[in-house]
C-alpha positions in Angstrom: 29.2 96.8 62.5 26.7 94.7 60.5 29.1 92.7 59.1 30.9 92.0 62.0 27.0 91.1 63.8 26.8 88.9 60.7 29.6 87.0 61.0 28.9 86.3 64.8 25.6 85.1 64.1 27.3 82.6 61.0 29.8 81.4 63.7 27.5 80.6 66.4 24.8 78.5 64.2 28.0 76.5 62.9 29.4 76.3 66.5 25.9 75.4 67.4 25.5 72.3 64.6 29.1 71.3 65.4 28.3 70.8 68.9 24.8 69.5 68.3 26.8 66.6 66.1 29.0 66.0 68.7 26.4 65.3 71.5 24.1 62.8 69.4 27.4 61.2 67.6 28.6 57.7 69.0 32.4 57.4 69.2 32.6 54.4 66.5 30.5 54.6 63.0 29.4 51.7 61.1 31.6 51.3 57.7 29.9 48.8 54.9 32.5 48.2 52.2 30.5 47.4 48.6 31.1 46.4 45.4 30.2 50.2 44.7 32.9 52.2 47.9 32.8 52.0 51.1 29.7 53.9 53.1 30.3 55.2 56.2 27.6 55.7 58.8 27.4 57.8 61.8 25.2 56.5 64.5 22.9 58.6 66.9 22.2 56.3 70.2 21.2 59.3 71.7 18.5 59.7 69.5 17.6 55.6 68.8 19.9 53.8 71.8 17.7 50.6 70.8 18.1 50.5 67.0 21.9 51.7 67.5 22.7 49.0 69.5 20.6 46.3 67.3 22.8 47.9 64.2 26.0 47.0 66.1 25.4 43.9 67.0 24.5 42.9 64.0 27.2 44.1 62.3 29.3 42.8 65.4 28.2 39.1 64.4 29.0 39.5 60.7 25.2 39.8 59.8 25.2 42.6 56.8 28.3 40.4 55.1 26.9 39.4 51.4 24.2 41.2 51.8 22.1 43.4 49.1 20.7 46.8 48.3 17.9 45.2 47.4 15.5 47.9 46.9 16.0 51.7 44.9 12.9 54.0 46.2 12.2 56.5 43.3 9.3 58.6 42.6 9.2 59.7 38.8 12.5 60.6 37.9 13.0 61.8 41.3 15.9 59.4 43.3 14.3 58.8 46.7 16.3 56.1 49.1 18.2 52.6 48.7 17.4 49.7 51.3 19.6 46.6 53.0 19.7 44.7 55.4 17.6 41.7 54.0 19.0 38.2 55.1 16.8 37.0 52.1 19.5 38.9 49.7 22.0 36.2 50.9 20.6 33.2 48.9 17.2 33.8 48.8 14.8 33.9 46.0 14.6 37.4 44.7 10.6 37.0 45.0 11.5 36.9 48.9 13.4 39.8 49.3 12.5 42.9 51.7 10.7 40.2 53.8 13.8 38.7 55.4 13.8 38.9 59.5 17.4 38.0 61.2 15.2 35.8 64.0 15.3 38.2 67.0 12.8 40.3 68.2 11.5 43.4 66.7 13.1 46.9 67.9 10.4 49.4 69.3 10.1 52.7 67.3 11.7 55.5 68.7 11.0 58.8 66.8 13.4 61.8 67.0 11.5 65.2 67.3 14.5 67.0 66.1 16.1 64.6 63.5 14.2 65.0 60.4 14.6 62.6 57.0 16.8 64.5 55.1 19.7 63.4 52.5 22.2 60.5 54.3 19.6 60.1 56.7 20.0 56.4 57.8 16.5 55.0 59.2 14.9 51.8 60.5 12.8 49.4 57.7 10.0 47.8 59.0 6.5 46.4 58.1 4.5 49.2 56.4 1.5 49.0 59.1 3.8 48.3 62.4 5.6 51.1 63.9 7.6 48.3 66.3 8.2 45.4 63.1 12.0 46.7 62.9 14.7 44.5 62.6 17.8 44.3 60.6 16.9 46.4 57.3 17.3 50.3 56.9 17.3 53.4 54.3 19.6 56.1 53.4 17.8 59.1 52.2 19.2 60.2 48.9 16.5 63.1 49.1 15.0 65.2 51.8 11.6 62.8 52.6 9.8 64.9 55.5 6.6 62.9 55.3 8.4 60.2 56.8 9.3 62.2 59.9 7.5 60.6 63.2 6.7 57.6 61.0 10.7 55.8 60.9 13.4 55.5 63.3 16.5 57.7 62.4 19.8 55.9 64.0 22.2 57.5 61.8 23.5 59.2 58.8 26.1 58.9 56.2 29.1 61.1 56.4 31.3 59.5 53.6 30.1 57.8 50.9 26.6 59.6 49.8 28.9 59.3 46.0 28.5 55.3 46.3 25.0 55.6 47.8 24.1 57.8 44.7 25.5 55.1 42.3 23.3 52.8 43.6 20.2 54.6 43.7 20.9 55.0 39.6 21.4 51.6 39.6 18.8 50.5 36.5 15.9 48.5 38.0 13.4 45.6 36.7 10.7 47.2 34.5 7.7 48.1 37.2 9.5 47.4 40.0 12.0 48.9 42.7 13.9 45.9 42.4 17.7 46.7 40.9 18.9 44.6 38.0 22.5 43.8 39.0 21.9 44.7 43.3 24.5 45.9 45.3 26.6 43.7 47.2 27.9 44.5 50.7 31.3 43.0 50.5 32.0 43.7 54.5 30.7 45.5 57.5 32.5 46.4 60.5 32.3 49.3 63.2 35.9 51.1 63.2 37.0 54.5 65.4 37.1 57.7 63.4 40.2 58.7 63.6 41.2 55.1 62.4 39.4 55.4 58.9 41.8 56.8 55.8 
């Protein structure tokens, strides 16, 4: 009888994540191809409609192309996120990267009460002391970062890839700095269908 109450209780929380996915899940997912794998991103526009549809569009118009993970986050030996998204990355001077805008306007914060920054959590850049300075660059969690709940927009989160995301975020960086030596390069990005990936 326990067992049997037991195994209820495992199938309804499953039933109750699977369908919890479902209704903050958009029906196409961002795919960044890199020198390192291919990423792919599941976006929430239930939970950030404005920074989901600024993320398409961009990618729409061929804006993350040649871009650069131009920043690994680590605290102590502790791996901590990887950021992109900086125009600068293109053929900027390295000095200026991170400070890249794409030229539109900012997107205003929208803070999930339920989402929280946990690993392949994909959230909103912006300028350290403006909650509405976001624009083109984000973060993937490679570790669970709670402090940073109510403080960054989650769009999204990886659901392939976290293996090339990882790679990155061991990627050797210049000597006090968060800067990566040899950055990774973001050969293509494109939204695709699900059921179309292999």
């Amino acid at each position: 009888m326990k067992l049997r109450i037991i195994l209820s209780t495992l199938f309804l929380v499953a039933a109750s994540q699977v369908l919890l996915s479902c209704r903050h899940a958009d029906d196409k997912v961002a795919v960044f191809e890199t020198s390192y794998g291919r990423i792919v991103i599941e976006l929430l526009p239930e939970d950030a409609p404005k920074h989901v549809a600024n993320f398409k569009d961009l990618i729409q118009n061929g804006f993350y192309d040649g871009t650069k993970f131009h920043r690994i986050v680590k605290d102590n030996t502790k791996l901590v996120a990887v950021q992109g998204g900086d125009p600068n990355t293109v053929a900027g001077d390295a000095s200026t990267w991170g400070a890249g805008q794409p030229g539109q306007k900012t997107v205003q914060a929208e803070f999930s009460k339920t989402l929280r920054h946990v690993r392949s959590t994909v959230s909103a850049a912006r300028k350290q002391n403006d909650l509405d300075s976001a624009t083109s660059q984000f973060f993937i969690c490679v570790s669970s970062e709670r402090e940073w709940d109510g403080k960054y927009s989650i769009f999204g989160r990886v659901i392939d890839g976290m293996n090339v995301v990882d790679t990155i975020a061991r990627a050797p960086i210049f000597p006090n700095s968060d800067r990566p030596l040899d950055p990774v390069v973001v050969t293509r990005a494109y939204l695709a269908r699900r059921g179309d990936l292999r």
